[in-house]
MARKOL-274012 format. One record per residue: x, y, z of N, C-alpha, C in turn; residue in one letter. Coordinates in steps of 0.1 Angstrom, whole numbers, plus 2048, in hexadecimal, padded with zeros to 3 digits. Atoms other than C-alpha are relative to their C-alpha. Layout:
N
XYZXYZXYZA
...
REM end
This chain:
438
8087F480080080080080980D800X
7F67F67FD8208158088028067F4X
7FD7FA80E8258197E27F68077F8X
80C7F580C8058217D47FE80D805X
8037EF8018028407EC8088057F9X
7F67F980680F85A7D9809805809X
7F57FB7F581E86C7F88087FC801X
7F68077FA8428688017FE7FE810X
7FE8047EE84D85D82180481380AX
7FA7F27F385D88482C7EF8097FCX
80E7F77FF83689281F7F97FB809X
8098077F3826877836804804809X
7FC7F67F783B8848507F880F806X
8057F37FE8328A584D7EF801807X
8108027FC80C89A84F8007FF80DX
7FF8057EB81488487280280F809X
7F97F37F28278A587F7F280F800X
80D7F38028098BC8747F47F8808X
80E8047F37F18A488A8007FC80BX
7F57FF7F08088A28A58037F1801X
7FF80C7FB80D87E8A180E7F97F8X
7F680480483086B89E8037F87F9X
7FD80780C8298538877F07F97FEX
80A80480680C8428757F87F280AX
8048027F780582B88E7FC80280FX
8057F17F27FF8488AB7EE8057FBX
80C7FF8087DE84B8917F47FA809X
80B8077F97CC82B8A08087FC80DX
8008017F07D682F8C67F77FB807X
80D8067F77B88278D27F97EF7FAX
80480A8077B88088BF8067F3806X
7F780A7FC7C17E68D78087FC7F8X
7F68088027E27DA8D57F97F07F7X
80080D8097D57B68CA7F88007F8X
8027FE8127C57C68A98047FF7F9X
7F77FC80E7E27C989C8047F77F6X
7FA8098097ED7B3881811800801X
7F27FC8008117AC8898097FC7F4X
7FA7FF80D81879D8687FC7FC7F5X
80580B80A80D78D8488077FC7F9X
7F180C80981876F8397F98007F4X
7FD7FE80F81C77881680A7F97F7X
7F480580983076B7FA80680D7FAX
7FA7F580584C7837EC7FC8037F5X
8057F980F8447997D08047FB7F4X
7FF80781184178F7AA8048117F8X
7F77F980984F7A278C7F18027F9X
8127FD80882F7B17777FF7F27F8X
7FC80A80B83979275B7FF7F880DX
80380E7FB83977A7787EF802804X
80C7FD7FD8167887867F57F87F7X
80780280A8097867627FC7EF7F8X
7FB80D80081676075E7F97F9808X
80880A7F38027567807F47FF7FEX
80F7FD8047E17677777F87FB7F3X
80680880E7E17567518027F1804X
8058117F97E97357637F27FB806X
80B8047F47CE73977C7F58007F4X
80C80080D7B674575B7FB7F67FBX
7FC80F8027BF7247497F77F8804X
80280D7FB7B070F75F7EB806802X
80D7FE80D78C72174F7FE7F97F7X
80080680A77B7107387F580D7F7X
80E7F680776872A71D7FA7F87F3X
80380780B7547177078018097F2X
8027F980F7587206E07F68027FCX
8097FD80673671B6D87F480280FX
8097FD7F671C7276F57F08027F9X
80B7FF8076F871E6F17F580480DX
8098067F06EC724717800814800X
8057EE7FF6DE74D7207FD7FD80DX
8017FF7F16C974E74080780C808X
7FB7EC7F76D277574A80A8007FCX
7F77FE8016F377273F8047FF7EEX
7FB80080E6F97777178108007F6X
7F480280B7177706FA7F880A7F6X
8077F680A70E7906E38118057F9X
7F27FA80772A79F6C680080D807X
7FB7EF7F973B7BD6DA80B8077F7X
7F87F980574D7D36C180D807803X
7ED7FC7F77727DC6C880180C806X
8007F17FA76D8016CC7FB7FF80CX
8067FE7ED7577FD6ED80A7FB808X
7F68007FC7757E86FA809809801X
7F27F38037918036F07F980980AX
7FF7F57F977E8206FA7FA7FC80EX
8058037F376F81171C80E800806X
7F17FF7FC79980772580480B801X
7F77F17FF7A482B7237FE7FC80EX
7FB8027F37B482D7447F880E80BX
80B7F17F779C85274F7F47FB7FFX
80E80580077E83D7497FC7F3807X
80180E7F678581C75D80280780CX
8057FC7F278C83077B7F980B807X
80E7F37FC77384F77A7F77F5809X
8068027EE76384D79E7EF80B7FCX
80F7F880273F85A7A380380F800X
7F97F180974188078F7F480880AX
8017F57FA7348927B080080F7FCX
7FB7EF8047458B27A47FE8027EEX
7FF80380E73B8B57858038107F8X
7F87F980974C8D277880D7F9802X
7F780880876A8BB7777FC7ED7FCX
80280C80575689C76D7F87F97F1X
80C8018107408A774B8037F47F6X
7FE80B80B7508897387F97F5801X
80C8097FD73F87074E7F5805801X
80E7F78047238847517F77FC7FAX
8057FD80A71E8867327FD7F07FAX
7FE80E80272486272A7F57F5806X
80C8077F87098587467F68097F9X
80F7FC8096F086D7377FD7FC7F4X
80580980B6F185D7167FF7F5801X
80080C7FE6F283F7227EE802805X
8087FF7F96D284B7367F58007F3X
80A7FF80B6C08537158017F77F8X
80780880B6C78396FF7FC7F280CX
8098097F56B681F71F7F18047FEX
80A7F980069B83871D7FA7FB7EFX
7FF80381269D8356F27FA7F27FFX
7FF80F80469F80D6F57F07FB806X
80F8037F968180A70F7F480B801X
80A7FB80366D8247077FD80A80DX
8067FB7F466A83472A803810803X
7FE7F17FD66D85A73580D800807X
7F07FF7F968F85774C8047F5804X
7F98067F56A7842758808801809X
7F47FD7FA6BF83F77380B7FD7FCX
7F48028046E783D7707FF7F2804X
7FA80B7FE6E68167777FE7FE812X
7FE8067F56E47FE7958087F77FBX
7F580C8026F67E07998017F17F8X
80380A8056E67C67877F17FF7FFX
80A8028036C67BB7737F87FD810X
80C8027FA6B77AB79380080A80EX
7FF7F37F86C37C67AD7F48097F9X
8077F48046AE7DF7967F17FB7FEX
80E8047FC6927C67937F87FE810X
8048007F06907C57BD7FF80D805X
8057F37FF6957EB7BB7F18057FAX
80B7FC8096797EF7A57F27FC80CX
80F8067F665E7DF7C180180F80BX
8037F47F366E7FE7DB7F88097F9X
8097F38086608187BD7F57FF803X
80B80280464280A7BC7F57FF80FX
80C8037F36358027E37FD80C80AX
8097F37FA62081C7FA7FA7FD80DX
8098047F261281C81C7F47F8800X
80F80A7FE5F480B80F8007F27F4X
7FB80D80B6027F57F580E7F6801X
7F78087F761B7DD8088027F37F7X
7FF80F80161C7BC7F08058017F0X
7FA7FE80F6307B77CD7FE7F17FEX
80180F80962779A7B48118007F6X
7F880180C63F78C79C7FD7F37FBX
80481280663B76D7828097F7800X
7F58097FE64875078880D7FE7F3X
7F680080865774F76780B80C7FEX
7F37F880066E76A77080A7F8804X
7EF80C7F669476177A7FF7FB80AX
8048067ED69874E79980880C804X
7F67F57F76B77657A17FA80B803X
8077F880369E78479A7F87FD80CX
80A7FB7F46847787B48067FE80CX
7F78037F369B76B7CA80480E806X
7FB7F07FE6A97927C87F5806809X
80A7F580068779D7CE7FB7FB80FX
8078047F56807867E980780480EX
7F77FB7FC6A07947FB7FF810804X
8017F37FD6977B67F87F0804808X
8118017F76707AF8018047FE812X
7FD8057F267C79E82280680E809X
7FB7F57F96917BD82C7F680A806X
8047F08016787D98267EF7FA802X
80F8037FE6577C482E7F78027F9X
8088048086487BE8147FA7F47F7X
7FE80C8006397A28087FD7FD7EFX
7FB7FD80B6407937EA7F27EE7FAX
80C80980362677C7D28027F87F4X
7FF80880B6327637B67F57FA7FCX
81180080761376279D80A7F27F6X
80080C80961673F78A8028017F2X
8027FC80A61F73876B8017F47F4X
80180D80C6157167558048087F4X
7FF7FF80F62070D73880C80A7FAX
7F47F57FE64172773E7F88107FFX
8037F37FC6287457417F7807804X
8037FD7F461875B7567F17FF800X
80A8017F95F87537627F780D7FEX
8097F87FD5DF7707577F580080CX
8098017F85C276276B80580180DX
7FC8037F45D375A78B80A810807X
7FC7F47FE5E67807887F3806804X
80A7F87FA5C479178A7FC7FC80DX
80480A7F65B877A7A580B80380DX
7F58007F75D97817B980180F806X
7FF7EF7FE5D87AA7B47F880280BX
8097F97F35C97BC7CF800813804X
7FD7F57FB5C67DD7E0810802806X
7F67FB7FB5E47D97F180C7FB7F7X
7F48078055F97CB7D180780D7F9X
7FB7F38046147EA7C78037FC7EFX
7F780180B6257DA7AB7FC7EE7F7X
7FB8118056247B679380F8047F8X
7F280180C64A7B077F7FA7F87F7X
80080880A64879D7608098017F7X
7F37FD80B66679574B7FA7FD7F6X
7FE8028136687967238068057FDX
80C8097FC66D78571B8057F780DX
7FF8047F566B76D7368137F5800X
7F28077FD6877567487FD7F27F5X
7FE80A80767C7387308028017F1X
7FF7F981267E75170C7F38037FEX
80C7FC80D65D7537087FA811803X
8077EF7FF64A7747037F07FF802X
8088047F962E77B7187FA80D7F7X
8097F880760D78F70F80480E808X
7FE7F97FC61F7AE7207F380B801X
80A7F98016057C67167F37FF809X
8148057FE5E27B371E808800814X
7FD8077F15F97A97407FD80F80AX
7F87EF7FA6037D57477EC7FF801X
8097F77FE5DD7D97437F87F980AX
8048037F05D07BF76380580580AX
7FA7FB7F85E87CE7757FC80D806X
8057F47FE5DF7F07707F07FF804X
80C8027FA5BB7E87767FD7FF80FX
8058097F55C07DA799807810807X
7F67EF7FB5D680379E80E7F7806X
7F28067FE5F77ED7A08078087F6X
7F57F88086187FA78C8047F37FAX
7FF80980A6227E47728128057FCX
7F280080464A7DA7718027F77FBX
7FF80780B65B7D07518107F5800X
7F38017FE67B7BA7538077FA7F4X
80180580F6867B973280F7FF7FCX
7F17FF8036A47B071D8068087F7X
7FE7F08086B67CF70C8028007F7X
7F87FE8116C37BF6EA7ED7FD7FBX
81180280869A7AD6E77F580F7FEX
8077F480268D7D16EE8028077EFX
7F97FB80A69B7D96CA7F67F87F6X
80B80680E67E7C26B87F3802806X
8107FF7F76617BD6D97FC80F7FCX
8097F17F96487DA6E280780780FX
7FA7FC7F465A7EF6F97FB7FE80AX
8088007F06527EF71E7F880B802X
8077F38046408147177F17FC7FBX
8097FF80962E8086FB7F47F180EX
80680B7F86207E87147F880880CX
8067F97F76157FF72C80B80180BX
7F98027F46327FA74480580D809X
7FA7F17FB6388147608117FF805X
7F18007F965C8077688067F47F7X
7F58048046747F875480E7F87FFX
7F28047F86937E37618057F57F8X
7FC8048086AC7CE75480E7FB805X
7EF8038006D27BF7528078037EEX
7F87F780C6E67D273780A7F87FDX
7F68078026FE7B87368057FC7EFX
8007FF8106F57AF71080580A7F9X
7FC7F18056FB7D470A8127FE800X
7F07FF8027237CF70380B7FB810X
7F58077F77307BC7227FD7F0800X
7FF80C80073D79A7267FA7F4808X
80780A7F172E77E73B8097FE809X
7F67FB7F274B7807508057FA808X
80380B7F07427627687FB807805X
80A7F67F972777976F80580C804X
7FE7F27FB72F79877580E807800X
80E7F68007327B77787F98017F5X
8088018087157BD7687F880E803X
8097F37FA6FA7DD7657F57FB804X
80D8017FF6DB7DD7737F680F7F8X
8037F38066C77FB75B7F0800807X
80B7FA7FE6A980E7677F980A7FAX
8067F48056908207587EE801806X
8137FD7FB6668327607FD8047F9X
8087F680A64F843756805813809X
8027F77F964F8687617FC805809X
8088027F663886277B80D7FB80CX
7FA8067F664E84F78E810803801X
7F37FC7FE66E8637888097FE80AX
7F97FF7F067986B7AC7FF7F8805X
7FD80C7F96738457B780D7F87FAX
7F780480668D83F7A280E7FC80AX
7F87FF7F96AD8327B580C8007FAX
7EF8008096D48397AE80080F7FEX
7FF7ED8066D985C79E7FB7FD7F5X
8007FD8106D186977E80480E7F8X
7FB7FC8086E587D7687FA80E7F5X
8097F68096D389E75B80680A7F8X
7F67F88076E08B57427F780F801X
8067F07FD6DA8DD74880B80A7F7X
7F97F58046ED8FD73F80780880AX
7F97F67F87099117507FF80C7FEX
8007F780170E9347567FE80A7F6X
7FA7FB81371C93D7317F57F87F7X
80F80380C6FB92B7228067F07FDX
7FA80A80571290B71B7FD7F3809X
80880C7FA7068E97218097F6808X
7F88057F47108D873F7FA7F1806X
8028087F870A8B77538007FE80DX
8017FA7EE7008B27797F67F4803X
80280A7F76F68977927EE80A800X
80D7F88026CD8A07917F87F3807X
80C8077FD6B08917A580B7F0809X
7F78097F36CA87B7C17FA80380BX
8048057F56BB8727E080A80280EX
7F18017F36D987F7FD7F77F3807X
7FF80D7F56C58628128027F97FDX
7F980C8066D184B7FD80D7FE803X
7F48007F86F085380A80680280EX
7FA7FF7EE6F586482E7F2800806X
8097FE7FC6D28628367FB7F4801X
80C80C8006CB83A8367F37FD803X
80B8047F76B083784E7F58037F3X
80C7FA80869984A8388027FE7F0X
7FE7FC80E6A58448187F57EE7F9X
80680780468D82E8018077F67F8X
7F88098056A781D7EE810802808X
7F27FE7F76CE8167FF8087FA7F3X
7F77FC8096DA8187DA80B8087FEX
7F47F27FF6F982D7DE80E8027F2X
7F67FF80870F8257C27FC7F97F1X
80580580C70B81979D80B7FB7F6X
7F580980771E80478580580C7EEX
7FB7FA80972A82376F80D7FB7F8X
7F580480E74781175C7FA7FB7F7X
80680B80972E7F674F7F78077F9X
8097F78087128117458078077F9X
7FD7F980A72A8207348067FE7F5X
7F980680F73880871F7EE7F97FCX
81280280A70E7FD7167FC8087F7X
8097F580870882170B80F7FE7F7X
7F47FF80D72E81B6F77F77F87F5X
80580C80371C7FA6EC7F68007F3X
80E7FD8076FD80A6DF8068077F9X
7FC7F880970C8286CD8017F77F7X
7F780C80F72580C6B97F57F87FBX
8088048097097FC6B47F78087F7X
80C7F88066EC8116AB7F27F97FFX
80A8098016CB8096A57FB7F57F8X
7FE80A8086CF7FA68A8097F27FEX
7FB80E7FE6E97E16957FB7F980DX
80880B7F46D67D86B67F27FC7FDX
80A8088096B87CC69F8037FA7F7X
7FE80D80C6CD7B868C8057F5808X
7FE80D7F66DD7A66AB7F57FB803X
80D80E7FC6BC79D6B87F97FE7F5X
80680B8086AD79669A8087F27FCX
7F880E7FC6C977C6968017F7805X
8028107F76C676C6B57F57FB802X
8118028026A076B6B08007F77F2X
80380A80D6A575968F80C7F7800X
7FB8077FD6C174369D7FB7F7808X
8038087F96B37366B77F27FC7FDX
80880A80869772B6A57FE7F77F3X
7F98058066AD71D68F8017F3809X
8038077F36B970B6AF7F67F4803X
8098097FA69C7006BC7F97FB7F6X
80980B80C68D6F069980D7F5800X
7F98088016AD6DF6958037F480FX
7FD80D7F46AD6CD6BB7F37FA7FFX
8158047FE6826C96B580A7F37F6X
7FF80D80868F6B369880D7F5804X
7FA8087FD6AC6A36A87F87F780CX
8078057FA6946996C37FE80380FX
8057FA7F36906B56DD7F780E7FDX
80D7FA80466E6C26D97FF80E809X
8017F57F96666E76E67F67F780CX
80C7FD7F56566E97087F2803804X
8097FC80264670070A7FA80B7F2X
8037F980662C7136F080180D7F7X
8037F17FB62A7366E380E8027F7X
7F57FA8046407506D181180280CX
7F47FD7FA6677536E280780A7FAX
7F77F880968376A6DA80E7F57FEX
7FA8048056A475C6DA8037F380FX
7FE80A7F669F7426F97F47F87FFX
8108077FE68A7226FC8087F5806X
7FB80D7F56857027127FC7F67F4X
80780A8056886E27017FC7F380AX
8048067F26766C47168087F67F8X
7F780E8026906A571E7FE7FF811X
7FB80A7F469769073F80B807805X
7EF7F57F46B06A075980D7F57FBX
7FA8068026C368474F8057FE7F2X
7FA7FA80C6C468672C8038107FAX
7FA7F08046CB6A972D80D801807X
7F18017FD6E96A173E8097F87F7X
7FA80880A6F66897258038097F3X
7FE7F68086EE6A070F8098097FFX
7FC7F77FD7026BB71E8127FD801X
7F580480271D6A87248077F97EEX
7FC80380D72069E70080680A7FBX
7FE7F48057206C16F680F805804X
7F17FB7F873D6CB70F8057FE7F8X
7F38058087506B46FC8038097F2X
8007FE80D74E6C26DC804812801X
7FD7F38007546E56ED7F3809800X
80B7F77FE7316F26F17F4801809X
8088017F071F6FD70E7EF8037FBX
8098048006FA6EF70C7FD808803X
80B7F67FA6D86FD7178037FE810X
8007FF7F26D370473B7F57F5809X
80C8027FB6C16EA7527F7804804X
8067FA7FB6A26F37597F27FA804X
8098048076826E67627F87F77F9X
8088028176726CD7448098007F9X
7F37FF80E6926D073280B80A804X
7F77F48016AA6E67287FE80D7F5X
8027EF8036AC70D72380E8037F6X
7F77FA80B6BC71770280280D7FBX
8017F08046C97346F680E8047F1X
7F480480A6DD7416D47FC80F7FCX
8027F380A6E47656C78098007F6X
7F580180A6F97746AF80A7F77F8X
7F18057FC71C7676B77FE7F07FCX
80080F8027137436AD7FB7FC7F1X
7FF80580E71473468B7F77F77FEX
80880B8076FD71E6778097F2804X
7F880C7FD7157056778057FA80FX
8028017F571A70969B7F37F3806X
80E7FF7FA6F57056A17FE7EE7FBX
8018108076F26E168A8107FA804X
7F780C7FB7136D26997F67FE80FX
8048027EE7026D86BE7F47F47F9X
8098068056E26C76AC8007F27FFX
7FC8128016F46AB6A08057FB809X
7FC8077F37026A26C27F37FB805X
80C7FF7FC6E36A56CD7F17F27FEX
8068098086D268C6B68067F2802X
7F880D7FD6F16716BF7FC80080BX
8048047F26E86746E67F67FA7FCX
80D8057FF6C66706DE7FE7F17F8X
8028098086C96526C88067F4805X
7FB80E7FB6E163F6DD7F57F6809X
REM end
């Protein structure tokens, strides 16, 4: 640590003698003797080249499949070199939250486009600068939404597990109670939603499309909802927003999401964004900051922290969300993501993976794994097999280098965008076809 401060040793000095204390351990006096750490067993220092040598060993012992056919909140999408390059610049990996923003207009400026094209993609009146992940922003999304007389949030079962699990995490905290509405057949239960609403219900979620691909009647769903005076949250995926009916156009008053598809890697999960957006109604329930653009003195257009919550920060007790920070690197390589792409190349990825993976799923129907379930999908679907032969299965694939659908369920949960080749798509097939025949 001694090296990274910048201070020397005769400036630290000077500090100690300016606080009257003799040396840097005169600091924590009041701190028992048997706190102290008296030593740590460390190994001696590496050379950057040996560092570099340990950490590609340790890598190594990763396996990244070549051909990936598995999704489930976590996407394989083409990321353009430029968002790489210019996300790396070294003033952009370590910009810190831009507080001061007469010396921070570059991020700023960079979160406010980002803020609009979220807004652009989903259709909604504002968003915030980012939480921390799709299902963080889908458990934030129930604080927006509940009231002294409306205490109880639904969600469909065919959302993510990790998503209600999130919700049921943040329900338990803040007492509220939380209502998984059924969902045959992989989707959601109209009947049994109205039947569930109540006076005291604030909020239902519904993903599209959902955790099994398919795409639910969003619309007909936003208007039971609204009927019962509930708020209707959308949890959608950012590249399928580029063909679906926005969350706007559905009636949706809230918006949420994982940006992950938007130009970052799967990672082994994370980091990842969580994106937010509302309607204008519900602006100020919004949590995180958000990024507003105004004018300075001289008429010239300026950037500035707008509509932040200080209890979100030194005011816990009272504050409605305990959001305090946001994943500004990752939002800002999504809004890189989207620029390089444009609209026109993020309607050609997802129509790709929309006409691959039903590519896909005709080519395993005929090898001899029949859809599941029903109904239009985008670029995910369940096909129904035996837990057991879907392990055979899976294990075939490995071999050949390609990572299968996801157990789930009735089968397995497939998924294929872009980045995957025809030829890809019919060798998995034909594996597929030899398990099943042995």
């Amino acid at each position: 640590m001694g090296s990274y401060v910048p201070n020397s040793p005769a400036v630290r000095q000077q500090m100690l003698e300016a606080m009257g204390a003799a040396s840097i351990r005169d600091l924590y006096a009041n701190v028992p003797e048997e706190m102290f750490l008296k030593e740590l067993d460390l190994p001696a220092g590496k050379s950057e080249l040996e560092v570099r040598r340990a950490v590609t060993a340790m890598a190594e012992k990763n396996h990244v499949f070549r051909t990936c056919l598995r999704g489930a909140g976590a996407y394989r999408h083409f990321i353009p070199a430029v968002v790489k390059s210019i996300a790396s610049r070294e003033e952009l990996v370590t910009a810190y939250t831009p507080y001061q923003a007469e010396i921070s207009q570059g991020i700023l400026q960079s979160i406010f486009e980002y803020q609009t094209m979220i807004c652009e993609l989903t259709g909604m009146d504002v968003s915030n600068a980012s939480v921390y992940d799709g299902a963080t922003a889908a458990a934030e999304s129930i604080t927006m939404c509940v009231d002294r007389k409306r205490r109880r949030a639904l969600v469909s079962a065919a959302a993510h597990p990790q998503v209600i699990e999130t919700m049921r995490t943040y329900c338990f905290g803040s007492g509220v109670e939380l209502t998984v509405v059924p969902a045959p057949n992989g989707r959601t239960d109209k009947e049994a939603l109205a039947a569930a609403l109540g006076d005291d219900a604030a909020c239902f979620y519904l993903a599209q499309p959902n955790y099994f691909g398919l795409i639910e009647d969003a619309a007909e769903i936003g208007e039971i909802v609204h009927a019962a005076g509930a708020k209707f949250v959308m949890g959608v995926n950012p590249i399928a927003c580029a063909l679906l009916e926005t969350p706007a156009a559905c009636g949706a008053d809230v918006a949420v999401g994982d940006g992950q598809p938007l130009g970052l890697d799967t990672a082994f999960g994370g980091p990842y964004l969580g994106f937010m957006a509302a309607t204008k109604k519900l602006m100020r329930q919004l949590p995180g900051r958000i990024v507003g653009r105004t004018h300075d003195v001289d008429g010239k257009v300026g950037y500035v922290l707008t509509l932040t919550a200080r209890e979100q920060h030194i005011r816990r007790e009272k504050a409605s969300s305990n959001i305090c920070s946001n994943q500004a690197l990752c939002a800002f390589i999504a809004g890189l993501y989207m620029s390089a792409m444009g609209a026109q190349g993020l309607t050609q990825a997802a129509r790709q993976s929309l006409s691959k993976a039903h590519y896909l799923a005709g080519c395993l129907a005929e090898a001899g794994l029949p859809l599941l379930h029903e109904g239009p999908y985008f670029h995910e679907f369940v096909t129904a097999c035996t837990p057991e032969t879907g392990e055979k299965i899976l294990a075939a694939l490995a071999q050949a280098d390609i990572l299968g659908g996801l157990p789930v369920e009735g089968g397995l949960l497939w998924c294929a965008t872009e980045l995957v080749s025809r030829e890809e798509l019919d060798k998995a097939a034909d594996i597929v076809k030899e398990v099943l025949a042995q």
